[in-house]
N, C-alpha and C positions, 0 to 999 in steps of 0.2 A: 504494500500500500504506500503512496507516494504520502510524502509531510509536506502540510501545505505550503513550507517555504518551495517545492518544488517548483509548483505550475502555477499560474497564470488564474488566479480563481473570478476576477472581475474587471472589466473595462473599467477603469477608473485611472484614467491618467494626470486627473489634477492630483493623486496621491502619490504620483511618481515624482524621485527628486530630480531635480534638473535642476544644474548650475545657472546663477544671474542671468547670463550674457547670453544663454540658449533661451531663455525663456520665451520671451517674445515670437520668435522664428516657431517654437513648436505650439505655442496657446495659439499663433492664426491658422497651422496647420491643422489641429484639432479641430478647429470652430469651420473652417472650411467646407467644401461639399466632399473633395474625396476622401477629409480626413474622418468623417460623419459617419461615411458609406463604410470606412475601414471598421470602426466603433463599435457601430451595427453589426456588422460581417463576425467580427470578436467576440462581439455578446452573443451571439447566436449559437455560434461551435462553443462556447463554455456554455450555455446552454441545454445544450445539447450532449454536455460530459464531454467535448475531445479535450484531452492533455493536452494544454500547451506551454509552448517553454519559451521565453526566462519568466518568474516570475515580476521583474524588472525589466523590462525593456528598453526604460531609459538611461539603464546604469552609466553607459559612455558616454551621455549627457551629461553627465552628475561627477562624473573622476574627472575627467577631462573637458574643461571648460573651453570654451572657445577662442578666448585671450593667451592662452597656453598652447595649441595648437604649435606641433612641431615638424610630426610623423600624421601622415594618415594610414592605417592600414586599412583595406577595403576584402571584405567578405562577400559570402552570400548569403545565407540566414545561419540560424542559431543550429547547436548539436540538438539532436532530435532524440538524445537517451534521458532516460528520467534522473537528475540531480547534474546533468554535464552541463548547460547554458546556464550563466549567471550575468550575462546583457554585454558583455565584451567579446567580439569577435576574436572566435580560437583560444578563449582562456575557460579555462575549468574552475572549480572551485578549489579551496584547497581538501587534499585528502581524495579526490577524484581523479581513477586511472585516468593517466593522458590517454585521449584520442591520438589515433595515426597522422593524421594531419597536425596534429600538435609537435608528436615526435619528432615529425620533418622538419616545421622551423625551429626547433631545439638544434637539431643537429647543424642546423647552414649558419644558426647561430655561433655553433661550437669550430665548423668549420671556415668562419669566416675569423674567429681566435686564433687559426693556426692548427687547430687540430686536424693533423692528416686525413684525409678522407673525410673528417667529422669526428669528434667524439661520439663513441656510446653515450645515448640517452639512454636509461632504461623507468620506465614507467613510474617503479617502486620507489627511486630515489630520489624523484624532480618534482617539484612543484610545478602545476600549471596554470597557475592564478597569477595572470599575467596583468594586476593592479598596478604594480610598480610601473610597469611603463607607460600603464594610461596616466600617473602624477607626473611624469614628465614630460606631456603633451603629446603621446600618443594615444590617437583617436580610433581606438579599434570600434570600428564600424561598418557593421554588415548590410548590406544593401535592402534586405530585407529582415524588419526585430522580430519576429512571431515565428514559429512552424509549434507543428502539430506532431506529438508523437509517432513514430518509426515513420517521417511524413515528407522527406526534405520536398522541402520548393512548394511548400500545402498552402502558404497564405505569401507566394509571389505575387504581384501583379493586381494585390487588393487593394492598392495606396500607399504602404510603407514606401516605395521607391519617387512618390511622388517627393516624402519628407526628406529622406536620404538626397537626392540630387537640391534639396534648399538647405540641405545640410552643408555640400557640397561645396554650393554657389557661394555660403556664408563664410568657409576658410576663404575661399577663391580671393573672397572680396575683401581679406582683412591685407593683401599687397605685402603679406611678408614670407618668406623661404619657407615654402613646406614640401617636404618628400612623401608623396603619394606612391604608395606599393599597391599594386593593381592585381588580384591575384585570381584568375579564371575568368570566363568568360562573362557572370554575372558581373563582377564589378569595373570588368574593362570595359564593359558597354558605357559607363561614365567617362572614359575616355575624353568624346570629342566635346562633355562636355569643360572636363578641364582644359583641356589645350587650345577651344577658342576661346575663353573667356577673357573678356576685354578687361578685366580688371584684376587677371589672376599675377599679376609682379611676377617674379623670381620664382621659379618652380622645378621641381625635376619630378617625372614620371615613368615609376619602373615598372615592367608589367612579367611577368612569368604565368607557367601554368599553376592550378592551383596545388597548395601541400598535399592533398590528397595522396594515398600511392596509388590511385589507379590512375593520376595525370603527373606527378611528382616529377617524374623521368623523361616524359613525353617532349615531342618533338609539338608546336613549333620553338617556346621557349621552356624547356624545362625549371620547376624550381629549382629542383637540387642543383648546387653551383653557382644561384644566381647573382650571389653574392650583394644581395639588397640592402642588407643590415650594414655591411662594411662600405659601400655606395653609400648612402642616407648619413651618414655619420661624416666621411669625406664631403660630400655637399654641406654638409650643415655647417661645418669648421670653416668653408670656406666662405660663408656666406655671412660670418660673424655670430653665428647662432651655435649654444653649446650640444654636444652631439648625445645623445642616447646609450646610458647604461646598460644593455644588451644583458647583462646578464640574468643563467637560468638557474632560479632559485632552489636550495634541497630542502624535498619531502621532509617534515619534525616526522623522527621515528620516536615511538614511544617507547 
């Protein structure tokens, strides 16, 4: 039986916390018509009993304020296992096996340190509650904040990606160095809108397939290799801006 910190028990987003500087951007999305429709859609399927995950969906609204903005990284929706999404793209809670796709940027992490090939991540001894990096302005941010148990891509295309691309538009538009990680094809579809935006300043945009292992390795851009995290950090340095503690945290063993 899932504890109700699990899932997603009520549309009620005025009780989700969101930082100052988001506020505004997400209260007209809400009051909007697609953001209404999404609402409605939400209330329905909890309604209706389907599990959904995070119970927080604005959490990388709320870590990572918009004034701090450093790093974007860009997802697709939430882990679709019961206790894996906690509202940051690709981070676990603590105390929760890493995900495969988790493992993978551990490792490009580890091998972007110098570790030959990658160090061994192994599941038991890492932390994957990837907080730390959203307080130094990384914005992990999935294109879509909702799915639906064992569900991926179950609540695409319902209006979250309306919020996500004003989310977008809102770093775009604050004219200072940010490194966007693009990763699969859900979040590279934001693509053309970051690189025409007339108001996006100083930018770099990396894009790889996603961590996944069944595209990790894949051709056109593989992750593994991509070497994003050692990128983002050299741009930031050069850009006057301090670069990103990369570091992977170890599991408290008891």
């Amino acid at each position: 039986m899932l504890c109700l910190e699990e899932r997603l028990r009520a549309w009620e987003p005025e009780n989700w916390p969101v930082a100052d500087d988001w506020r505004p951007l997400v209260q007209q999305f809400l009051t909007s018509s697609e953001g209404r429709a999404l609402g409605a859609f939400i209330q329905a399927r909890i309604d209706a009993d389907a599990a959904i995950y995070p119970p927080s969906p604005f959490r990388a609204l709320d870590v990572t304020p918009l004034a701090t903005v450093r790093v974007v990284i860009l997802g697709q929706d939430p882990y679709h296992g019961a206790g894996q999404a906690h509202g940051l793209a690709f981070s676990v809670p603590p105390g929760v096996r890493m995900p495969p796709s988790l493992r993978n940027i551990f490792q490009e992490v580890a091998r972007g340190d110098g570790a030959p090939g990658g160090a061994a991540v192994k599941s038991e001894s890492v932390c994957g509650d990837l907080h730390a990096w959203a307080r130094q302005g990384v914005l992990l941010l999935n294109t879509c904040l909702t799915v639906e148990a064992g569900l991926p891509g179950s609540h695409a295309n319902r209006g979250w990606e309306v919020l996500t691309d004003q989310i977008v538009t809102a770093v775009l538009g604050r004219a200072q160095p940010v490194v966007w990680m693009l990763w699969g094809a859900h979040a590279q579809a934001k693509r053309p809108l970051i690189e025409t935006s007339h108001a996006s300043g100083t930018g770099l945009v990396l894009c790889a397939n996603h961590p996944s292992p069944l595209s990790a390795r894949r051709a056109p851009v593989p992750f593994v290799g991509c070497d994003h995290f050692q990128k983002a950090n050299s741009f930031l340095r050069a850009h006057g801006r301090a670069p990103i503690r990369w570091e992977v945290s170890r599991a408290v063993v008891n």
